[in-house]
N, C-alpha and C positions, 0 to 999 in steps of 0.2 A: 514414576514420572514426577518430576520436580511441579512445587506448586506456580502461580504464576503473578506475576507484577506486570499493569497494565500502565504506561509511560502516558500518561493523559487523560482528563476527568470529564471531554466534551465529547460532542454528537460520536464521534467518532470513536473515542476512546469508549462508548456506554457502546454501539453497537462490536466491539471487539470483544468487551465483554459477554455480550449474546453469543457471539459466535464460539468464545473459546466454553462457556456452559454446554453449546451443541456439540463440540469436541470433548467433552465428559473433562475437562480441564479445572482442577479446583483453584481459585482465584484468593489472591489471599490481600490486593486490593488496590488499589489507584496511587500512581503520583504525581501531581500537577503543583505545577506555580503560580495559580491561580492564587490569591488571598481568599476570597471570598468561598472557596471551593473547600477551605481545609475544615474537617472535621465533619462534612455533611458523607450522605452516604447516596450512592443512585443506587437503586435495584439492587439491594442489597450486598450491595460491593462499597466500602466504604475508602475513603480517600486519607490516607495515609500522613502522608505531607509532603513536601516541596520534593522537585525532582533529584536534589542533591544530596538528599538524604536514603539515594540508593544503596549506599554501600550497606546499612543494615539488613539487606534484601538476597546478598550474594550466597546464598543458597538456593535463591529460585530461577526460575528463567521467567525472563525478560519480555517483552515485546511493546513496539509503538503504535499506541492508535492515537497519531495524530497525520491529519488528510495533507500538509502541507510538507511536500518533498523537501523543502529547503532545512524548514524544522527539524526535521525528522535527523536529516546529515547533521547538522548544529549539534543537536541533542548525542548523536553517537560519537562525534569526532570529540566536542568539548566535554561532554560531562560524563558518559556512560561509561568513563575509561578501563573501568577494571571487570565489568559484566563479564562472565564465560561463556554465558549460554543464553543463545535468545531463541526463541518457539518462532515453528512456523505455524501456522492453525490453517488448516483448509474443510471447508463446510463438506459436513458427510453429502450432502448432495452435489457437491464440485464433480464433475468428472473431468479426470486426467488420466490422459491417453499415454502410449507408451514413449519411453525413452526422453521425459519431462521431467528437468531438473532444476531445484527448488534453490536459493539460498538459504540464510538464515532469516529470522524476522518475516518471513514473506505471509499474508496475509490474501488468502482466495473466499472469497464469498459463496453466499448457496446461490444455486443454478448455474455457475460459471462450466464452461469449458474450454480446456484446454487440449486441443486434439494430440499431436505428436511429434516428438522431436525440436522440443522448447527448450532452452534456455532462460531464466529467469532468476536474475540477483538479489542483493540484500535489500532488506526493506522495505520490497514493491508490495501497495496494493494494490489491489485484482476486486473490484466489486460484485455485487451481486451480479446474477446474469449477464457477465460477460462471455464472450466467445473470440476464443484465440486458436488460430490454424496454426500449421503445418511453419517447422521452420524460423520459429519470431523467436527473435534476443530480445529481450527485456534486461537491461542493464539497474544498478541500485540506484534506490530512492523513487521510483517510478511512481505515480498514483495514477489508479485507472478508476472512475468513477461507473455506474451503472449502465447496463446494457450499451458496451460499446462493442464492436465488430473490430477485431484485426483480421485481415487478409492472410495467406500464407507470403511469407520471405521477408518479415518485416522486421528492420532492426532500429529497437527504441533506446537512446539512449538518458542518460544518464538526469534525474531531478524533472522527468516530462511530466506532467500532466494533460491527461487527456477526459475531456467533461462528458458528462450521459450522453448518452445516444450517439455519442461520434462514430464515425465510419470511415477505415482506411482501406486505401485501396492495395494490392499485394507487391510486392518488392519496392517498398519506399524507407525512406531514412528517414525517422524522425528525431533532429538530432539533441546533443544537450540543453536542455534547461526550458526545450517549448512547450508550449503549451495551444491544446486544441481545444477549441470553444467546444460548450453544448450544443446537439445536434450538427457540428461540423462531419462533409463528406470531404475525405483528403484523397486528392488524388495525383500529389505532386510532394517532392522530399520539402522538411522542413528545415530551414537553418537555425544555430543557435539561438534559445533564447529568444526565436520568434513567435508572437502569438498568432496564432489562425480563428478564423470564423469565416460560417456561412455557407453554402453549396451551389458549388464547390468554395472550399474554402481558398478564402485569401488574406494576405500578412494587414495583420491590425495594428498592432504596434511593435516593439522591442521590450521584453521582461527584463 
């Protein structure tokens, strides 16, 4: 098993690290564009240098722990260009039920479940203790933040974010680029790019 290169040095990127240690994954260290970030070390993973200096890296596989979907595409369209291999990491206490298909990069926290017959693209994070039914597409670059509920027949697409504790209800479209407040109850499809809050949720602005 290839060693591993974490694409980010913040919250996010230090809990990917945790996870991929639980996944018996040897880390060989951070790349961020942060100035202030180079040469320190988090939790014994130290921080490499800028993200463009990946290419001395392509022996290993890859993955982004960064929480912002937009970044995330940014970072694989424009810079990542020649990577082969990116890790999916899923927490040994994940359960994934049958006929659940992962991309690359994907990223499942501990306590999450995914019951069966999922679909789910490149990039997406799945946080802690989520739970996802029956039937849900999850399309690239998704972030799912902490204990969020998806219904069975849900299809998310493309750069969504969805905040802790949200709750959707089963057969809705939640479509590119929106975003669902924390603690939002969805019980209506989203449009582009539209953000939600509240219970039931309702449109707050245009991302």
């Amino acid at each position: 098993m290839n060693k591993l290169i974490i694409i980010g040095a913040g919250g996010m990127g230090r809990e990917v690290a945790w996870l991929a240690r639980r996944c018996n994954r040897k880390i060989v260290g951070f790349l961020d564009d942060t100035i202030e970030k180079q040469n320190l070390v988090f939790n014994e993973v130290p921080v490499l240098g800028l993200v463009e200096s990946y290419e001395k890296y392509l022996d290993c596989d890859f993955i982004l722990g960064i929480g912002n979907p937009r970044a995330r595409e940014k970072i694989i369209n424009n810079v990542l260009k020649k990577v082969k291999n990116f890790a999916t990491l899923v927490d040994p206490t994940a359960l994934i039920g049958e006929n659940v298909n992962l991309g690359e990069g994907v990223i499942i926290g501990a306590g999450s479940i995914l019951t069966l017959d999922i679909k789910v693209g490149n990039h997406v994070i799945i946080n802690i203790n989520t739970t996802i039914s029956h039937d849900v597409i999850i399309k690239d670059y998704v972030t799912i933040a902490p204990n969020v509920a998806l219904s069975g027949n849900i299809e998310v697409g493309k750069l969504v974010e969805i905040g802790t504790n949200a709750a959707v209800r089963e057969k809705l479209h939640i479509n590119n680029g929106a975003m669902i407040g924390m603690g939002a109850v969805v019980t209506k499809d989203i449009s582009n790019n539209k953000i939600v809050i509240g219970n039931p949720a309702k449109n707050f602005k245009e991302y």
